[in-house]
Every structure is written in C-alpha cells, then in structure tokens.
C-alpha positions in Angstrom: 0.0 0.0 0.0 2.9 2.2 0.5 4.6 1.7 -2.5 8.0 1.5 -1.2 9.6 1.7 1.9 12.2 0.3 4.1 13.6 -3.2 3.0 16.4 -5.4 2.5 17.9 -5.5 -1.1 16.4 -9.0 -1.8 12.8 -7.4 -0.4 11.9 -5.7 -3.8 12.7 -3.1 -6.4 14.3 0.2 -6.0 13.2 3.5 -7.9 15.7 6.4 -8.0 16.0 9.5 -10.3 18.7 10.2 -12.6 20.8 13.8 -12.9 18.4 14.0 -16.0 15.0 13.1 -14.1 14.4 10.0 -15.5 13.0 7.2 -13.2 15.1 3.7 -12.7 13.8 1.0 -11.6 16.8 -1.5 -10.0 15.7 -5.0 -9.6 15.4 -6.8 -6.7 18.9 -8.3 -5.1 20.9 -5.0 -7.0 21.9 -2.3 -5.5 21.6 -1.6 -1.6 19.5 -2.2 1.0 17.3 1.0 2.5 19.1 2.9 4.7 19.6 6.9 5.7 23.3 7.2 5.3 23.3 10.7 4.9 21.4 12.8 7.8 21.3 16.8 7.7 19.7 19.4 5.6 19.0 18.7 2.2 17.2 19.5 -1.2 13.9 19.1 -2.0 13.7 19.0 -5.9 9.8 18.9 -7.4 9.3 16.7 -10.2 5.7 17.3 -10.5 4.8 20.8 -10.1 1.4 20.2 -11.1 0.0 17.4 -8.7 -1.9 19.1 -6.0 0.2 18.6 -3.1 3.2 19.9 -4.6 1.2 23.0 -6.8 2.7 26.5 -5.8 6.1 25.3 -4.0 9.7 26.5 -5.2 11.3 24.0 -7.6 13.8 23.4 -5.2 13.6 23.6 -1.0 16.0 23.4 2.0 14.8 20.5 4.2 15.6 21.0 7.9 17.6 18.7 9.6 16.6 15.0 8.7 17.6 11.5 7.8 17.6 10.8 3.8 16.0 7.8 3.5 17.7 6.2 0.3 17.1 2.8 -1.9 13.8 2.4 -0.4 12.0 -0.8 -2.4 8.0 -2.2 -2.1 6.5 -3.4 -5.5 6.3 0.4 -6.9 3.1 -0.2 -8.6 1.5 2.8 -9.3 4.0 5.6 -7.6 3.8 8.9 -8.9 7.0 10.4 -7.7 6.2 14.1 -6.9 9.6 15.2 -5.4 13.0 13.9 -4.8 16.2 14.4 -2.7 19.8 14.1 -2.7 22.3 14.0 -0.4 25.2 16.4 -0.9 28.0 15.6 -2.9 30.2 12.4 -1.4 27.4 11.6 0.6 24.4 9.4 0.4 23.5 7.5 -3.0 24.5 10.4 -5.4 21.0 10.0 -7.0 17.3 11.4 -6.7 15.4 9.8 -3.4 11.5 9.3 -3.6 10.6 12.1 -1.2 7.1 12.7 -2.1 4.8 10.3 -3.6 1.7 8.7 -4.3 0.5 5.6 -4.8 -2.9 4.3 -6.3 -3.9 1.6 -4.5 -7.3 0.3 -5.6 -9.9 2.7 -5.9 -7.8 4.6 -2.6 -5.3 7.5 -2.8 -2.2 7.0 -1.0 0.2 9.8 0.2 3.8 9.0 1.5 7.0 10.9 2.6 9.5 9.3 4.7 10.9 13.2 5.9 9.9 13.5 9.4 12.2 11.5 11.8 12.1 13.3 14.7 10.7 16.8 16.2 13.6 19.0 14.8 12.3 17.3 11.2 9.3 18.3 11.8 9.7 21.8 12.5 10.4 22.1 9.1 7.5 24.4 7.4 8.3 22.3 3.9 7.7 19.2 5.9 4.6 20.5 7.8 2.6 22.1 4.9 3.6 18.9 2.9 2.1 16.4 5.1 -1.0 18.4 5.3 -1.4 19.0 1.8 -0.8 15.5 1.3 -3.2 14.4 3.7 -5.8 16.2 2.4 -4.8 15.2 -1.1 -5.3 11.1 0.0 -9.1 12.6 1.8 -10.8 14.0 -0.7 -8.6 14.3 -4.4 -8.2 18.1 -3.7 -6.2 20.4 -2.1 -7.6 24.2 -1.0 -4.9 24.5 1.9 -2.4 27.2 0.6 1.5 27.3 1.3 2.5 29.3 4.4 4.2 32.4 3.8 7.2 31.4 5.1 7.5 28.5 3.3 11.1 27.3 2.8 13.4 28.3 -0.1 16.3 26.8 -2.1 18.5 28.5 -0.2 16.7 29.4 3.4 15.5 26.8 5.8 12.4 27.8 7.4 11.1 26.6 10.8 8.8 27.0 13.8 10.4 27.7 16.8 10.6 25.5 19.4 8.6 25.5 22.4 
C-alpha cells in the first residue's frame, strides 16, 4: 500500500532519479539495501509541479535537519514520484530519493514521505505544509490549503520555533 519503503535489497525493487530526471527501476537483489546514510539538511527538488500537493512550491527547497532515506524498495506499482532528494555531494547515493509520492492503490489514494524523523524534522514548514497537503490530497482528491508564507526556499531553511 505504501509503495516502497524500508527493505532489505532482496525485499523488492528500487526507484531512483537520474541527474536527467528520469525514473530507474533497479531490480530486486541489486543495488543496496534501505538505509539513511546521509542525515542533515538537504534539497527538496519537485518533479511534479502540477499534482496538487506539490502545486505553488519552489522547484527546489531546504529541508531542515533529517535523515535521507535512500534505496527504499515495495512493489512500486502505481507511484507517482512528486519530489525527490539528494544528499550532498560524497554523501548518500549520489542519485534522486522518492521524497514525495503517491500511490494508487485500488480505488484509494495513498500519500507517503518518509521526511519526518524526529521533532527537529518536523519543524520544518516544507515538511509540515507537505504532510498536510498531502493528507488532504489522499481525503478528498483536492487540495484548497495554501503554502505558508514562510514557506522554505532553495536557499533558506524555514522553521517553527521551538517551544
């Protein structure tokens, strides 16, 4: 129902993005397992500026503090990859991670990001308005909340404070 997530190489197929956007699909048994071997701020790069949940934000946006889940594998049937992530150069995989997706799954809508590892993660505005939007997107097909204001850029964090 998730589409992907986190699994041992052998568990399924991998999809990552290429420098030129292109979707590859690794086979099962190639490649990694999942894992987060980068953690720290990174990138968020839309490839679907269209789909509801991702409508209206910057092409590209600084992710507070998180783990980057990478070479996450599921059966990636029906996965609309909406945005990706890379960890900086030398770290991580080199190549775009599934940040934002969706998955049809029957006559259901399914939304998934695995940002959000802990509170400081969550702080993030990106993250925040992204799950909601999200959220509402798998509810009703829609989505009439707007970005916040201070929504993050591709070169400013943005975060609530903490209390």
């Amino acid at each position: 129902m998730i589409g992907m997530g986190w699994r041992n190489a052998n568990f399924g197929k991998r999809l990552k993005v290429d420098d030129s956007g292109k979707e590859v699909i690794v086979e099962a048994g190639k490649d990694q397992s999942t894992g987060h071997r980068y953690s720290g701020p990174f990138a968020i790069t839309i490839r679907d500026a269209e789909h509801p949940v991702t409508k209206g934000m910057p092409k590209e946006w600084l992710h507070n503090d998180d783990e980057l889940y990478d070479n996450l594998r599921g059966p990636i049937e029906n996965v609309k990859v909406l945005a990706t992530a890379a960890a900086p150069k030398g770290k991580g995989t080199g190549v775009g991670e599934p940040m934002i997706f969706t998955i049809r799954y029957g006559n259901g809508r399914v939304f998934h990001t695995p940002m959000g590892h802990d509170v400081n993660s969550m702080r993030c505005v990106g993250f925040a308005a992204t799950l909601l939007r999200g959220t509402e997107w798998a509810a009703t097909g829609a989505v009439t909340l707007p970005l916040p204001k201070d929504f993050p850029t591709a070169d400013e964090k943005s975060v609530y404070p903490a209390k």
